[in-house]
FIMARVO-178472 format. One record per residue (C-alpha): residue in one letter; y, x, z. Coordinates in steps of 0.25 Angstrom, whole numbers, padded with zeros to 4 digits, always signed. Example, Ala and Ser with C-alpha at 12.3 -4.5 7.8 and 13.67 -1.06 7.14 Angstrom:
% FIMARVO-178472
A-0018+0049+0031
S-0004+0055+0029
END
This chain:
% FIMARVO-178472
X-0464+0205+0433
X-0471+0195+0429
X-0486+0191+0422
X-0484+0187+0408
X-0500+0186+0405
X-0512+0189+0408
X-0524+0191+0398
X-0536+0195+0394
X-0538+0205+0382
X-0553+0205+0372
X-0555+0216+0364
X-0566+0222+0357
X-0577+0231+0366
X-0571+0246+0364
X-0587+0248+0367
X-0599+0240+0366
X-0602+0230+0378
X-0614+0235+0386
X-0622+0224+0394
X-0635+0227+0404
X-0645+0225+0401
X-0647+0226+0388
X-0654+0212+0385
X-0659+0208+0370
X-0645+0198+0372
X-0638+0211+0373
X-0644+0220+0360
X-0643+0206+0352
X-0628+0205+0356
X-0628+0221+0353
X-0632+0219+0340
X-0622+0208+0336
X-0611+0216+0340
X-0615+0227+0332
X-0617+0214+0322
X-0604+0211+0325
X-0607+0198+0329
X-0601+0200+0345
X-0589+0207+0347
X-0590+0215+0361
X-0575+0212+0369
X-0567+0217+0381
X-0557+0210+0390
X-0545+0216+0397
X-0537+0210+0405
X-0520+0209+0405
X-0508+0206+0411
X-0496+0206+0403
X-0485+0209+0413
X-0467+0206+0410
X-0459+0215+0421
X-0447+0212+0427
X-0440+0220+0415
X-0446+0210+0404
X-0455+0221+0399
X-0471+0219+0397
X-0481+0226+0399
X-0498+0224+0400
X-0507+0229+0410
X-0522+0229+0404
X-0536+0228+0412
X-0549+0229+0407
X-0559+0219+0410
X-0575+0219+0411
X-0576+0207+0402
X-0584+0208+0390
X-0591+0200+0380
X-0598+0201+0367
X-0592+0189+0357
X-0598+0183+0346
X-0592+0184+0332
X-0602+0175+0325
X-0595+0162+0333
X-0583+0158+0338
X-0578+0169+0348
X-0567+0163+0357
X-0575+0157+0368
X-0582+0171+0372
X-0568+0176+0371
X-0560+0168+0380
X-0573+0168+0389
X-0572+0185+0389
X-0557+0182+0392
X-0560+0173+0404
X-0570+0184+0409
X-0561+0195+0410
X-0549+0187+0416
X-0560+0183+0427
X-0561+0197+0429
X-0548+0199+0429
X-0547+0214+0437
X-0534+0217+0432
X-0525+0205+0442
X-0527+0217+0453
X-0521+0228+0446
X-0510+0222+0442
X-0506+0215+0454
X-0509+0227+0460
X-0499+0236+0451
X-0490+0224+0446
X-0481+0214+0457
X-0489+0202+0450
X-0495+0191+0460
X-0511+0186+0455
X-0502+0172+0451
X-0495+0178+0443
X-0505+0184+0435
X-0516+0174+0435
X-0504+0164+0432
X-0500+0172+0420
X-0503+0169+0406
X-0518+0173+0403
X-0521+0177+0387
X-0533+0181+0380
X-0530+0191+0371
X-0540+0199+0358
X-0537+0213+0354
X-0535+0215+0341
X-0549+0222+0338
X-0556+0208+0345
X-0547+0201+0337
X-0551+0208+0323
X-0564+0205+0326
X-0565+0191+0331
X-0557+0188+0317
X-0565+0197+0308
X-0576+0187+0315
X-0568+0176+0309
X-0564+0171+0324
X-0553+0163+0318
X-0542+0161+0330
X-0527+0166+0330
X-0521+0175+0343
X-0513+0165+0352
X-0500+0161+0351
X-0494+0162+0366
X-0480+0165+0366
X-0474+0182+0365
X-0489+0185+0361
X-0490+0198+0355
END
C-alpha cells in the first residue's frame, strides 16, 4: 500500500457560511453573495491511496475551512489561500494512519493537489475566471 496523493478539495457551500457576530462586513458580504459577487466554499481534505493489488481508492475528510471568494476579481489567490488553510488543519492524517498501515512520511511526503468540484468550477467560469484544470500526469 502505498500514498499516491494527498489533496485538498473546494466546493461550493451546500448552505450559507455563518460568521458571529454579525458585523456591518458581514451583512455587506451577505449581500454580495446574494449579489453573486462572492461565492461561499468548502474544503475537504484527501488521500488518494494504491493497495498492494494495484487498486485505488479515496478516503475523504471534511474540513472547517471556509471562505467567501470574490467573483468581481481575480479568484486564485483566496483559493490557494483556502487550500493552504485546510491542509494546516489537516484532521484527517489520524484516521488514516490509524485505519491504514501508512507512516505520517509517507503521507506528508505524498503529492499534495488542489482540486475544484464541478459546481465551484461552473461558477468560477461563468465569472469569466479564465484558468484551465491541471495537467499532472493520469489526472481524471
Amino acid at each position: 500500500m502505498r500514498v499516491v496523493a494527498t489533496g485538498v478539495e473546494l466546493r461550493l457551500a451546500d448552505e450559507p457560511i455563518e460568521y458571529e457576530p454579525l458585523t456591518p462586513e458581514e451583512r455587506g458580504e451577505r449581500e454580495r453573495v446574494a449579489r453573486g459577487e462572492l461565492v461561499e466554499v468548502r474544503a475537504s481534505l484527501f488521500v488518494e491511496i494504491e493497495e498492494d493489488d494495484g487498486g485505488r481508492s479515496v478516503i475523504q475528510g471534511w474540513s472547517p475551512a471556509t471562505a467567501r471568494i470574490d467573483l468581481t476579481s481575480d479568484p486564485t489567490s483566496a483559493l490557494v489561500q483556502l487550500a493552504r488553510d485546510a491542509r494546516d488543519e489537516d484532521d484527517l492524517l489520524g484516521d488514516v494512519l490509524r485505519d491504514e498501515d501508512l507512516t505520517r512520511f509517507e503521507y506528508h511526503a505524498a503529492p499534495h493537489r488542489i482540486e475544484l468540484a464541478p459546481d465551484l468550477r461552473e461558477r468560477l467560469e461563468a465569472a469569466n475566471w479564465r484558468d484551465r484544470p491541471p495537467r499532472w500526469k493520469d489526472a481524471p
